[in-house]
Each structure stands twice: as structure tokens, then as C-alpha cells.
C-alpha positions as CSV (number, residue, x, y, z in Angstrom):
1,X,-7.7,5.1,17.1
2,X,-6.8,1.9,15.6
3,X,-3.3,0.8,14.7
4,X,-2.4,0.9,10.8
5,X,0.5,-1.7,10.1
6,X,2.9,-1.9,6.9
7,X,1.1,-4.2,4.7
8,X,-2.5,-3.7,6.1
9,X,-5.1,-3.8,3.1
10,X,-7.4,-1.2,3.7
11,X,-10.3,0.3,2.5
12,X,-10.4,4.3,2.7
13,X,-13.4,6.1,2.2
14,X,-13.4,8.4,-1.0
15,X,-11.2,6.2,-2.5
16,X,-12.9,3.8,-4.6
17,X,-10.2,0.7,-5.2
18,X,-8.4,-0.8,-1.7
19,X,-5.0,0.1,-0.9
20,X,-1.9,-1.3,1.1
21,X,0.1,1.0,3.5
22,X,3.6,1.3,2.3
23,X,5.0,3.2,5.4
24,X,6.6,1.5,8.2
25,X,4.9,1.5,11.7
26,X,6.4,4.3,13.5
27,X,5.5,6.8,10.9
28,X,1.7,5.3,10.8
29,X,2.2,6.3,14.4
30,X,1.1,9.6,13.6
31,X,-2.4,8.4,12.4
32,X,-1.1,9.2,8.7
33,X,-0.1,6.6,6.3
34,X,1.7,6.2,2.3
35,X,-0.3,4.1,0.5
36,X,-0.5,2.4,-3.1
37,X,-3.6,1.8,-4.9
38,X,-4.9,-1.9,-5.4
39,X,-7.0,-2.3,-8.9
40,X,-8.3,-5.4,-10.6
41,X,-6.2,-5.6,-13.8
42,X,-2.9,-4.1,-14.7
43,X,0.2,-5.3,-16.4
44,X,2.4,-7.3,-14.7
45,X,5.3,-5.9,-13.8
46,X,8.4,-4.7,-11.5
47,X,6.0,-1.6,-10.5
48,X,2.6,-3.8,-10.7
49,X,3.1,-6.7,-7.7
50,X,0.1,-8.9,-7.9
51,X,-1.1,-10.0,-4.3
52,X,-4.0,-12.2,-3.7
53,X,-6.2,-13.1,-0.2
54,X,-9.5,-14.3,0.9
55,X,-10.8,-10.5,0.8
56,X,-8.5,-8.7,-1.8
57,X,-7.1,-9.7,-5.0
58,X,-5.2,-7.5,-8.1
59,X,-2.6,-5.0,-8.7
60,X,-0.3,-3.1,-6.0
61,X,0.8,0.1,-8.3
62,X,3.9,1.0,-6.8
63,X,4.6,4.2,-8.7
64,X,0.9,5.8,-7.7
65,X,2.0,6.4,-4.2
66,X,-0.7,8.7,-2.4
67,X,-0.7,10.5,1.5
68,X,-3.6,9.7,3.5
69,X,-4.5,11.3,6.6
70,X,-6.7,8.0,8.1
71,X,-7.4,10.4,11.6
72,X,-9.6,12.6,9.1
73,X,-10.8,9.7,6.9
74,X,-13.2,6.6,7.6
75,X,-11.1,3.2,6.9
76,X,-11.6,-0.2,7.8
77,X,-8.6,-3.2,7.8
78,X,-10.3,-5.5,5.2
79,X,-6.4,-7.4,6.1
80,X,-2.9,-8.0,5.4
81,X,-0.4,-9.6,3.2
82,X,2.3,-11.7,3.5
83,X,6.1,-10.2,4.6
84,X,7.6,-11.2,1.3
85,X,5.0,-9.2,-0.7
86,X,5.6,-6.2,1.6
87,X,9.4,-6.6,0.9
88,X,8.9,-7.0,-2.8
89,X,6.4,-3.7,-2.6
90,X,8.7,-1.6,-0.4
91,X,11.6,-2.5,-2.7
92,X,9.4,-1.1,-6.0
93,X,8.5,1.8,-4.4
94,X,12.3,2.5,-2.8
95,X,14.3,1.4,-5.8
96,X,12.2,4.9,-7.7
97,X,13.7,7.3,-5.2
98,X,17.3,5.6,-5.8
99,X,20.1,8.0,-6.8
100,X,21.2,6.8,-10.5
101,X,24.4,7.7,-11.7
102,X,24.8,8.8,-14.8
């Protein structure tokens, strides 16, 4: 099986946008990935990271995070973005689970 990566922009059959993988290397280890969906228009925002390549442009939505099994599914790397958009992503998706005092 092929390696998923964090940051790898993939395309995941049945799902009909492209998404990045949110979960760190070990963990797509286990041929099982977290993603976040990638659509053409959204508001900008702390939640909404805009990336852009040569194969994939729009909207990471941080707060739609979804569990895909990619040894059951048919995906292909259409590629990968840059380690400060993973950072910026990683820290959207984190900062939701953060404890809040009240």
C-alpha cells in the first residue's frame, strides 16, 4: 500500500471535493487517515485556511473533520502542501479540542 503523509492532498473515491490528511504519520501507519474537506469557495477564516498549488486550489474546512479508511477506499496523491499550511491547519483543528476554562 502506498504511504499517506500529513499534508498529502488527495482525492478519495466517494467523496466528491479533495481533501488533506490532518493526522500525523504514525497513525496513517495504520492505512487509516483524518482528513478535512477541500471546496472551492468558503469564507475566509480561522477555521477556513485557503491553500493553493498547481493541482488543488480552495478551502481547507477545519471543523468538517472526517475518518477515512484509504485500505477500503480507492485514492490517489494529487500532492502536498507546504509545512506552514500544515501547521496553520493542524493548529485549527487542535485549538477546537482545547480545554476552555470557564
Amino acid at each position: 500500500m502506498k504511504r499517506v503523509e500529513q499534508g498529502d492532498l488527495l482525492r478519495v473515491g466517494g467523496l466528491g471535493y479533495p481533501v488533506m490528511v490532518v493526522s500525523n504519520d504514525f497513525f496513517n501507519e495504520s492505512g487509516k487517515a483524518i482528513v478535512c474537506p477541500i471546496v472551492k469557495s468558503a469564507v475566509e477564516g480561522p477555521l477556513h485556511i485557503r491553500v493553493k498549488d498547481e493541482r488543488v486550489e480552495g478551502y481547507v474546512l477545519c471543523e468538517q473533520v472526517r475518518f477515512v479508511d484509504l485500505t477500503v477506499r480507492r485514492w490517489s496523491k494529487l500532492s502536498e502542501t507546504h509545512y506552514f499550511d500544515i501547521m496553520d491547519i493542524s493548529d485549527a483543528v487542535m485549538g477546537m479540542f482545547d480545554y476552555q476554562a470557564l
